[in-house]
N, C-alpha and C positions, 0 to 999 in steps of 0.2 A: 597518533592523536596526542596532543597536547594541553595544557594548561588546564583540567579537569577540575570542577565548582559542584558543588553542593549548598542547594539549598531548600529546605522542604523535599519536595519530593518533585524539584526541580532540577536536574543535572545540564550542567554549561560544559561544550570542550571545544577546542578548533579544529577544526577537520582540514586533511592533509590536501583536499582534491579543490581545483578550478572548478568552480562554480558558476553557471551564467543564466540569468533570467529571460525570458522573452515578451514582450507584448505588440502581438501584432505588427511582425516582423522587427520592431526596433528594441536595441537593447536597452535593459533596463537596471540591470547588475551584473558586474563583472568581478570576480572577488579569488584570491588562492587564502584566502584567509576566513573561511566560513565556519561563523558558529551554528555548531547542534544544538540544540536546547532540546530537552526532555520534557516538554509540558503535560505530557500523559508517558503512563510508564513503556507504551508501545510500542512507539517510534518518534525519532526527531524532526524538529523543524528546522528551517535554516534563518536564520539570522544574519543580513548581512552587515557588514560594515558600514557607516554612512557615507563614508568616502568613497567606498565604492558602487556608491548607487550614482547611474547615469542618467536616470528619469528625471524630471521633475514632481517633488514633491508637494502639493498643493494642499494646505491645510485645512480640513472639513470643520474647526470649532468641536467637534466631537472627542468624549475621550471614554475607557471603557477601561475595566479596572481589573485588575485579579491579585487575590489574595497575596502570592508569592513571588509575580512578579513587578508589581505596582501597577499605578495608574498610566495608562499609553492614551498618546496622541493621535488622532485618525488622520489620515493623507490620502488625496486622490494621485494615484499612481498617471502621470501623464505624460506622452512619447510622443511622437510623431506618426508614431501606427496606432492610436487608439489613447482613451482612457479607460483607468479602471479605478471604480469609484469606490472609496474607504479600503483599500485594498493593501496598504501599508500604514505601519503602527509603528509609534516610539516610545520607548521605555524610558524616557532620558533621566528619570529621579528614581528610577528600579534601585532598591536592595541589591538586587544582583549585579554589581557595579560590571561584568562583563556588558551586560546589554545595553549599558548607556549610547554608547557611541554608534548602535546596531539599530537596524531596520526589520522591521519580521513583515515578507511580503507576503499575502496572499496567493498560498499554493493553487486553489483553483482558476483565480483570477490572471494568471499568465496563461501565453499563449503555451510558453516551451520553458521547459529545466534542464538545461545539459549538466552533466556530472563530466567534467573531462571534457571530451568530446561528441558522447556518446544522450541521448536522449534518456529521463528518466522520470518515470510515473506515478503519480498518485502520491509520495511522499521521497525523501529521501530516503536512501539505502540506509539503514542500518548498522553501524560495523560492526558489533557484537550479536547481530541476526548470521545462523550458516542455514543453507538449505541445502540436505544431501535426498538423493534421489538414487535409488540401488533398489535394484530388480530381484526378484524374488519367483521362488516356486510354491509359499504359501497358498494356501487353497484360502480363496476369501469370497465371501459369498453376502449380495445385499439384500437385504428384505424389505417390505412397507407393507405394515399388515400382514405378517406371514406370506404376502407374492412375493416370490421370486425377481427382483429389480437386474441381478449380473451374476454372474460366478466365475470366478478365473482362477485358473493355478501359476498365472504368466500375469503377476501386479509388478505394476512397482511403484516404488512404496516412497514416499517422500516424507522427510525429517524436516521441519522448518521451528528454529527455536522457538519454545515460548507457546507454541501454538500444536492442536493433536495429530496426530499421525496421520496422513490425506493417502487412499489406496486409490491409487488408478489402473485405470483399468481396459485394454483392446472392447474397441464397440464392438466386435465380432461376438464378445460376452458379456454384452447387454444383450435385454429384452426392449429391439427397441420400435417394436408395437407399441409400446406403452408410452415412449416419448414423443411429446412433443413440441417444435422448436420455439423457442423466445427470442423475445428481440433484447432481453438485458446482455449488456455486456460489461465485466470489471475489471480494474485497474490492476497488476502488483508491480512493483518495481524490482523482484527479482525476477520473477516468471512471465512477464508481460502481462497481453489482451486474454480476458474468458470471456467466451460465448457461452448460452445456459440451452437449457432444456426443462422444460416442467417434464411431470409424469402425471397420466390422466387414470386413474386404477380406480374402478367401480362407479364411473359415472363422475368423479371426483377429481379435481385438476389439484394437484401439489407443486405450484407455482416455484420453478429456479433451482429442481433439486438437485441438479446437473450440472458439470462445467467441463469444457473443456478447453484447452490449449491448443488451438490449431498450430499455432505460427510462434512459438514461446522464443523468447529470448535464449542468446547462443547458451548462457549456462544452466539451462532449464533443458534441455532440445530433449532430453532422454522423457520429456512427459507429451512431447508433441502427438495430437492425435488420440491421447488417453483420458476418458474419462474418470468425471472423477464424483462420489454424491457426497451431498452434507451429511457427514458421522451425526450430528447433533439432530437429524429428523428421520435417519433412518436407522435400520438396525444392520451391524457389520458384524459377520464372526469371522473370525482367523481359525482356520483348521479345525474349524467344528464350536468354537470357544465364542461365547457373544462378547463382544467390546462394547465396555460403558458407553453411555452417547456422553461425549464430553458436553461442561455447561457453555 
């Protein structure tokens, strides 16, 4: 990482990886010189360079403002596979003199994001995000209402920066009478695709309290198959011990 900016509570850097955008099959950006931008403290966006956008840019008269990084221009993103409408923004009179020269494309509004070579989801990778994953013999056990939701002595247990400890868990130790299947499915870009489960306990459906990881990405594999429930709606103890539900 290189060239590292502060501003507000804004952080600018260049990232090391080929970057390449999709819309509907045709490319749209092509870049080995891609900025992160911090505009929330959670994860970055990408930013690309304007030379190396290969869309046509088509200017909507629209502009939309923010505090820290000025006022941006609105563009219909337009290829030969498709438009997508106000889906790229310019900074060109930003404070943050990195983002003059940059595009910020609408992450939902591409078809595809490769990092590399490799496809990647819902936001950019993080490089100051680790997510460790290491098995354990903790006795951990989930409740909702005092029932009984799993209990396992066989978790494992996943560390992802920033964010509360996630206990997964063999469905063999679920209660899984209790669940039943949804059609949500979410994004991660380190762990892939989750599929959910509600939990139906006293008449009562507790809509998505479940996820699991069928098919995770290669550096995920060790959660494949494992459940896992929201710490923050249900109640988790470690070896006898209740865990705060994080906010």
């Amino acid at each position: 990482m290189t060239d590292t900016h502060h501003r507000g509570r804004v952080r600018v850097e260049t990232g090391p990886k080929r970057v390449r955008a999709f819309l509907g099959g045709s490319l749209v950006a092509d870049t080995i010189r891609p900025l992160l931008v911090w505009e929330v403290p959670y994860y970055p966006a990408y930013y690309i360079p304007a030379a190396d956008v290969r869309a046509e840019l088509v200017g909507t008269g629209g502009t939309e403002h923010s505090p820290s990084r000025g006022t941006a221009e609105i563009f219909d993103v337009v290829t030969a596979g498709g438009v997508a409408k106000g889906a790229a923004k310019r900074f060109t009179d930003s404070p943050l003199s990195e983002l003059r020269d940059a595009v910020r494309l609408d992450w939902a509004a591409m078809t595809e994001w490769l990092e590399e070579d490799e496809p990647v989801y819902t936001h950019p990778r993080d490089p100051y995000k680790r997510v460790d994953i290491l098995a354990s013999s903790r006795h951990v056990r989930v409740e909702l209402d005092g029932t009984v939701l799993g209990e396992s002595h066989n978790p494992r247990m996943l560390f992802e920066t920033g964010l509360p400890t996630r206990y997964y868990l063999p469905i063999t130790d679920l209660r899984m009478d209790l669940l039943r299947p949804s059609a949500t499915q979410t994004h991660c870009p380190y762990k892939g695709t989750a599929s959910y489960w509600s939990v139906e306990l006293d008449g009562q459906v507790h809509d998505d309290l479940v996820w699991i990881y069928r098919t995770p990405l290669p550096e995920s594999q060790k959660i494949a198959g494992l459940a896992c429930f929201y710490n923050e709606r249900v109640d988790v103890f470690v070896d006898g011990v209740r865990q705060p539900r994080p906010a």
